[in-house]
C-alpha positions as CSV (number, residue, x, y, z in Angstrom):
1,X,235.5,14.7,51.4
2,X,239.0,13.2,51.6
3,X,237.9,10.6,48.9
4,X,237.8,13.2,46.2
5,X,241.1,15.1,47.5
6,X,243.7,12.1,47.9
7,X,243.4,11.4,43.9
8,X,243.6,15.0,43.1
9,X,246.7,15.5,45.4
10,X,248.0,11.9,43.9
11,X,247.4,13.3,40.2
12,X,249.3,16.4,41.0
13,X,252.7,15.1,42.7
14,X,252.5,12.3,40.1
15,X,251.3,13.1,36.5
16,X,252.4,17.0,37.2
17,X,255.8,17.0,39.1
18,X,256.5,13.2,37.6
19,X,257.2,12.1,41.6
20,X,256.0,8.9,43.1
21,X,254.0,9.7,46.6
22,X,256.7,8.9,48.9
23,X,258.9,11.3,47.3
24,X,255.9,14.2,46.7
25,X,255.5,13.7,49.8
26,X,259.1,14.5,51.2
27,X,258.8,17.1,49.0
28,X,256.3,18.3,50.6
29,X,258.3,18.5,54.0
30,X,260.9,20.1,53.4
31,X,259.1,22.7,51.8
32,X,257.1,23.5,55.0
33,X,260.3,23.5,56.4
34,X,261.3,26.3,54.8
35,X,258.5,28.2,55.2
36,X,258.2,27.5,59.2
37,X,262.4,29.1,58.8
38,X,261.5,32.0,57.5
39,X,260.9,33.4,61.2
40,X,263.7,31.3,62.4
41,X,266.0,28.6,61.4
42,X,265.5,26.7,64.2
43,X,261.8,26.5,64.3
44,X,262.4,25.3,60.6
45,X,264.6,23.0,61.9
46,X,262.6,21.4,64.4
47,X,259.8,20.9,62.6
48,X,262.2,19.0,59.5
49,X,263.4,16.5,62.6
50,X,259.5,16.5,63.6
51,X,257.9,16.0,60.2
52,X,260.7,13.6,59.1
53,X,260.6,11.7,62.0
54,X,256.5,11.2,61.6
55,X,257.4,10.4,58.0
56,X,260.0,7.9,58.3
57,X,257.3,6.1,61.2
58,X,254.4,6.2,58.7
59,X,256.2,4.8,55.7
60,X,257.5,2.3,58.2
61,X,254.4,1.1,59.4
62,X,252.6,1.5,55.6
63,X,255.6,-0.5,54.3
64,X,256.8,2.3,51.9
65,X,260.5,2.6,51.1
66,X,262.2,4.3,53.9
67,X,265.7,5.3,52.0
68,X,265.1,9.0,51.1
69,X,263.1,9.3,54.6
70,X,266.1,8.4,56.3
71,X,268.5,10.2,54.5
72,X,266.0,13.4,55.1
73,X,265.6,11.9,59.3
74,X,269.9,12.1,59.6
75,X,270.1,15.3,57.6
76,X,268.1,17.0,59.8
77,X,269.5,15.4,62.8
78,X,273.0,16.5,60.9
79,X,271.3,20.5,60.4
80,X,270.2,20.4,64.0
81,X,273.6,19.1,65.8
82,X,275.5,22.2,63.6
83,X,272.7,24.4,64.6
84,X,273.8,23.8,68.7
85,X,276.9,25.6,67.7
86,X,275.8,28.4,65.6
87,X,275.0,32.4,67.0
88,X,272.9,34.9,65.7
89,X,275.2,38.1,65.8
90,X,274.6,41.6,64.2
91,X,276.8,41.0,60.9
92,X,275.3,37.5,60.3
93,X,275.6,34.0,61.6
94,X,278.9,33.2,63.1
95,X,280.1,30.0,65.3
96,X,280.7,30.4,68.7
């Protein structure tokens, strides 16, 4: 099954969005991310430190280039740090 799907997917991020795989795929995170912050913004960003984190081990370990991973792995970290000091209050977000 998966032998079929991975060239489709492939053919999609790179003949349709003109996007190498390591960068379809980062694409591809930080959109989940914002749909997992549409409930909350910290669930969305948790998962961005989770999924970029994964990422930036996989294309580690495949030998990919790690640049925009870790760019995306110390933005998040960046998002999450200013997130500690942010509270939800009736009129919109404020810092504490």
């Amino acid at each position: 099954m998966t032998d079929y799907l991975t060239p489709i997917i492939q053919g999609i991020v790179s003949q349709a969005l003109y996007l190498d795989f390591t960068d379809g795929a980062l694409l591809l995170i930080v959109c989940l991310a914002i749909i997992f912050s549409t409930q909350d913004y910290r669930i969305g960003l948790m998962s961005l430190l989770v999924m970029s984190g994964v990422a930036y081990i996989f294309f580690t370990l495949t030998g990919l280039a790690v640049g925009h991973v870790t760019l995306l792995l110390l933005t998040s970290l960046l998002l999450m740090a200013f997130s500690f000091f942010i509270t939800k209050k009736p009129g919109g977000a404020m810092f504490a």
